[in-house]
N, C-alpha and C positions, 0 to 999 in steps of 0.2 A: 637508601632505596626502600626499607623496610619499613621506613615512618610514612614516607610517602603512601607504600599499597595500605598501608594500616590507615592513614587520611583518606585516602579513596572511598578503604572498605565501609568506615564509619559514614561519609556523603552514601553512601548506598543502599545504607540501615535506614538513614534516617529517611532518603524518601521513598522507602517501602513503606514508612510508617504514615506516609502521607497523608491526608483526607483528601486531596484532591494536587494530582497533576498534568500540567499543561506546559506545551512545547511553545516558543513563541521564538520567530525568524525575524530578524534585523536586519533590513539592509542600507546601502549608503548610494544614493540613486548620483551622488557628484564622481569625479575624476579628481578629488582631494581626499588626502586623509582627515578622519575629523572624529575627536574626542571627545572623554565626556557628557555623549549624548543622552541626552533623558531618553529612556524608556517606562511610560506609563501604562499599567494594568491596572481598570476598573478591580474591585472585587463583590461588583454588587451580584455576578452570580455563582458566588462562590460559599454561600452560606457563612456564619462566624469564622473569620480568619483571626489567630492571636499570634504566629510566630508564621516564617515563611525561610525556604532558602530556596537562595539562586545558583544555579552551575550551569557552565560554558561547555561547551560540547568537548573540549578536552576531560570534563569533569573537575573543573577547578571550581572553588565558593568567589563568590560573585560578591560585593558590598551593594545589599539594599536596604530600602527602610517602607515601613509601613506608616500611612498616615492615617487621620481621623478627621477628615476636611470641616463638616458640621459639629464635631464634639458632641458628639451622642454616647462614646466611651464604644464605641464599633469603626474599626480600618473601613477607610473607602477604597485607598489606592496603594497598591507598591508600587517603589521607584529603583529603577537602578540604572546606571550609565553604562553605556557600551563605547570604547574605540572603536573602527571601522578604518579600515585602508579602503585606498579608492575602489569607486563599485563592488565592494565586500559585502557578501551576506553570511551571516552569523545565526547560531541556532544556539538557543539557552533553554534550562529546565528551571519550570518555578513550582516549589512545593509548595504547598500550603497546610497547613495546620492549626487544629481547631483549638487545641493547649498547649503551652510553657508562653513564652515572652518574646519580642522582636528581639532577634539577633543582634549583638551588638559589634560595629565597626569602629575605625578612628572617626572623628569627626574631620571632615573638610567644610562644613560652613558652622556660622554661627548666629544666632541673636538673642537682645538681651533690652529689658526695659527696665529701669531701675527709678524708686522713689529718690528724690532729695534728699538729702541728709547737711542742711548749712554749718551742723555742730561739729562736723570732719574736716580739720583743716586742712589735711591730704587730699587734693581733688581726684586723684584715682583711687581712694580705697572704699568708696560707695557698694554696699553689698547688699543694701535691699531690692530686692531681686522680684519684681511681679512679673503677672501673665497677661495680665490686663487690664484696663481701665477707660473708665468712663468717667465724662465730664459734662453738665447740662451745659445747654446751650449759653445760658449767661452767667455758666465760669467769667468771674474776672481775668484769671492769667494763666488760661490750661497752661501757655509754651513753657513757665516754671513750676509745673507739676514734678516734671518725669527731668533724671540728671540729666541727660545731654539732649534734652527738650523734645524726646519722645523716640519712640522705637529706633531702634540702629539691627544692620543685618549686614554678613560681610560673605563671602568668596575667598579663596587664597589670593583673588585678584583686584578686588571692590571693595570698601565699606561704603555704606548711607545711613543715614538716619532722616526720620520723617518728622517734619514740625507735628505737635499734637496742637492745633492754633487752626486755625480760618484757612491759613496760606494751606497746609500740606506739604510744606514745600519738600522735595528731596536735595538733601545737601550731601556732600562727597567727603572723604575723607580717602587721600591718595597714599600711596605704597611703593617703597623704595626694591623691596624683597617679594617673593609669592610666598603666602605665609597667612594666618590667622595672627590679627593683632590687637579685635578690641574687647575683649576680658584682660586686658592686659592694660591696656589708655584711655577705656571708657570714650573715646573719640577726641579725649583733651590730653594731649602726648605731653608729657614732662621732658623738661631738658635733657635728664639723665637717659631717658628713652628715644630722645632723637640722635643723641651721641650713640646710641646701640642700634641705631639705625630702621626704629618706627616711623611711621610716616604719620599723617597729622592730617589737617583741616583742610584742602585746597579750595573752596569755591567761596565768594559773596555772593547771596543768592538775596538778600533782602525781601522783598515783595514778587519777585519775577518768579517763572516758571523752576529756575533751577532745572534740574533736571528731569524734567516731563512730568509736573505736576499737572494734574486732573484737575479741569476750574468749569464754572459756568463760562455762558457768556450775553453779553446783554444786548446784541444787535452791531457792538462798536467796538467793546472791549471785553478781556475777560472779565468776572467774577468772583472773589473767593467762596468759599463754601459756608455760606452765612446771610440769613441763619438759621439755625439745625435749633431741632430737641435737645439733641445731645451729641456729640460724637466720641468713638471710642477706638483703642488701638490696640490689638490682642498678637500675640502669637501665635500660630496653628499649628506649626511645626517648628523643632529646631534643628534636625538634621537624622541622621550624618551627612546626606548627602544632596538634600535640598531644605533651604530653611522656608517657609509660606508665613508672613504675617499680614495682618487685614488694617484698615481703617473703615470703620463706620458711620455712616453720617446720617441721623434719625430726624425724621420733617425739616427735610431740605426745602426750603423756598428758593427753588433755583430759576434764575427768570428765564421765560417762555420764548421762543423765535416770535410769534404769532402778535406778541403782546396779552395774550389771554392772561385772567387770574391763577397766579401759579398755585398749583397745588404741591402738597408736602409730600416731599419723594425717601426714601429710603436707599443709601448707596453706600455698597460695600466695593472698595478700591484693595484687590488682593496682588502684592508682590509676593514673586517665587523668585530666588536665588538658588542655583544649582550652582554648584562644588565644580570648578573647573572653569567658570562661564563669567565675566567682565561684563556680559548681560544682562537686563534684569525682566521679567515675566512681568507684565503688569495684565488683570483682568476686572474693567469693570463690570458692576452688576448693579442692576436698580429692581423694585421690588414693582413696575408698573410698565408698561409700554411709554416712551419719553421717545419716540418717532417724530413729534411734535416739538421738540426742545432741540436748541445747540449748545453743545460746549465748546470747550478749550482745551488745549493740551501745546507744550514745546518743551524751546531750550531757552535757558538766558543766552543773552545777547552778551560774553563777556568784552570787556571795554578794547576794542579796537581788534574784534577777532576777524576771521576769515570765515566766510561761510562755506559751506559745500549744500547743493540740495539737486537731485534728481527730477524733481516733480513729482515724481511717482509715491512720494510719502516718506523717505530717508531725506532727515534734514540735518546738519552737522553741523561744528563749528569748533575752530582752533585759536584760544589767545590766554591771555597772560592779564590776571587783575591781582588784586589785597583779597586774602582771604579775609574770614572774621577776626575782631581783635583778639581771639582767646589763642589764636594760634600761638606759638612757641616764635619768638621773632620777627614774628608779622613779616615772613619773605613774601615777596610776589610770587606766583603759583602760576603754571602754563599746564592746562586742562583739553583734552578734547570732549564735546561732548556729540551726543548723538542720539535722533528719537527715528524710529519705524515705521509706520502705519498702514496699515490694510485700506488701499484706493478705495474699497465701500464707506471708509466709513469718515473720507474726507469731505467735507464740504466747502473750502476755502484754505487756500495756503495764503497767510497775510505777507503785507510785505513787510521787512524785519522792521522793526523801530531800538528806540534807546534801551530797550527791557528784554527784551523776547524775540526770536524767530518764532512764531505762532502757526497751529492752526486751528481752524473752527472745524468741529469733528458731528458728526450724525451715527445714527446706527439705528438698524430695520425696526429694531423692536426695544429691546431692554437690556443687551449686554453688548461688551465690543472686548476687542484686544490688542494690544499694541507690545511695542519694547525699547527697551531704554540700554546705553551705554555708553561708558565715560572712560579714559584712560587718563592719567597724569605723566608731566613728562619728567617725574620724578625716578618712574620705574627704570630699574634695570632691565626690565625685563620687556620693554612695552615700547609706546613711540616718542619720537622726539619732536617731529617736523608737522605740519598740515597737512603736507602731501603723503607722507608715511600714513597719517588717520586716517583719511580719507580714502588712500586704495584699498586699508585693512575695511574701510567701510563699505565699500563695495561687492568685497569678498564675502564679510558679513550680509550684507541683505543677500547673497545671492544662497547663503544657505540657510538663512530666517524661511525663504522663499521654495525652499527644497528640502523640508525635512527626511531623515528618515522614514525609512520605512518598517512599519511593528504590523507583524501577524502572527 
């Protein structure tokens, strides 16, 4: 009891010492419990933020983190997640402070971009470690730049990694446990690590969407994003408790709806992975108004799966194909996948063919936002059947659709 008021007293020193504090109300507008929710606070008026803490109106510390969205070396935003029991409203305190350093939590996500190294004949022990890289647009073979051929980011519930290549594709990598596993497998699991029970590769994505990759489109088909200046794949964040990395795409000649001369566009494709979430944030941005342009976006079409789609912009699908050959035994994998989208910014839901459930996507001016998710039926923890995906995917758009509520 005496460590306890003694942890109290110290929370109570500290945000006296505050520069600036503010109360902020959480609520949960469903009749479900629901975890892990993002709560984001702007700090553009907050003057220099360098450290912050959060407490719960018991007075309990809160796990948050601050980011640096632009990397200018100045926080834009703190994050932190709230549980909610149904129709709960919750009140938190956030301190702010103009010096020491962000508080430090366990980590719950991860990512990591790593150079080649062919002189290691260990395929997990790769430990050149970047933040970023760019590659002109008539790189011969960005896809063998980076070890597991380009950014990877994970969840206790999700790994992916992003081709650094034309495609972009998002490939999966499935999970037997809820757990961080890829500082551990680099995305290519060794035997001895599947006998200890990591999970591994699960999707062939080849050319196709995989999982709601971002494409032009030319009238008929998609697109890949080629060709660019250059394109580049950074980190922005690594956690604790959301990781943000980017892809950029510099003098995109992305072809026109119209038929017009394309002009050279500038597109930043930003995934956010929150800690707790089998979903993934994706937000694009282009540096021009593209009102005039269509693209693309979906799911692979895996070989003999089952579809699910509402109409409304949740398009799903449940089957079982060959992963790539690097996998550990080359088993067949049963995947569900699933893409979101905001009815604005639909323009045609195609009908599925050999590759892709598609759609052709618009949006007012210059940015849009969607979301991605995938389960393998590897989890303990997760689904087995179409029908089990499927209802969980219902449940899901219905609170894509009902965020909480922050004041």
């Amino acid at each position: 009891m005496k460590l306890k008021l003694l942890f109290l007293a110290l929370i109570g020193a500290t945000c006296a010492n505050a520069q600036t504090t503010l109360t902020v109300t959480v609520t949960n507008p469903l009749s479900i419990a629901r975890s892990d929710q993002p709560v984001v606070v702007s700090l553009e008026k907050y003057g220099t933020v360098s450290s912050a803490l959060v407490t719960s109106s018991d007075k309990r510390e809160v796990a948050c983190q601050l980011d640096d969205l632009d990397q200018d070396e100045r926080f834009d935003e703190l994050c932190f997640l709230a549980d909610l029991k149904p129709k709960e409203k919750k009140t938190y305190t956030i301190s702010f402070f103009s010096e020491g350093e962000p508080r430090q939590y366990p980590a719950r996500v991860y990512a990591e971009m790593l150079m080649r190294n062919d002189k290691v004949k260990e395929k997990n022990r790769h430990n050149n470690y970047i933040e970023s890289i760019t590659a002109r647009g008539d790189c011969a073979n960005s896809y063998n730049l980076q070890h597991h051929h380009g950014v990877d980011f994970e969840s206790e519930l999700n790994g992916i990694r992003i081709y650094f290549d034309k495609r972009q594709t998002l490939d999966l990598y499935g999970k037997f446990k809820k757990r961080l596993e890829l500082r551990e497998t680099q995305f290519y699991t060794s035997q001895e690590q599947k006998q200890q029970g990591y999970g591994d590769d699960v999707l062939w994505v080849g050319n196709t969407f995989g999982l709601g990759a971002f494409r032009g489109w030319n009238g008929s088909e998609p697109t890949m994003i080629d060709p660019v200046r250059s394109r580049t794949q950074r980190i922005v964040s690594y956690g604790p408790l959301r990781t943000i990395v980017e892809v950029v795409d510099r003098g995109w000649l992305a072809p026109t709806a119209n038929g017009q001369k394309a002009v050279p566009l500038n597109m930043t494709l930003r995934y956010t992975q929150y800690a707790g979430h089998r979903d993934t944030d994706v937000d694009v941005f282009f540096n021009r108004n593209v009102s005039d342009y269509r693209f693309s976006t979906g799911i692979i079409n895996v070989k003999g799966s089952q579809e699910y789609t509402d109409h409304k912009g949740l398009r799903a699908c449940w089957g079982t194909d060959y992963p790539s050959t690097d996998t550990v035994k080359w088993n067949r994998e049963t995947v569900g996948l699933a893409i979101c989208l905001q009815q604005k910014n639909i323009a045609s839901e195609e009908p599925a063919n050999k590759d892709n459930y598609a759609f052709v996507v618009k949006m007012p001016e210059n940015s849009m936002s969607y979301k991605l998710c995938y389960g393998s039926a590897n989890e303990e923890f997760g689904f087995h059947t179409a029908q089990e995906w499927f209802d969980y995917l219902k449940q899901w758009k219905k609170e894509v659709e009902n965020p909480i509520v922050v004041k």
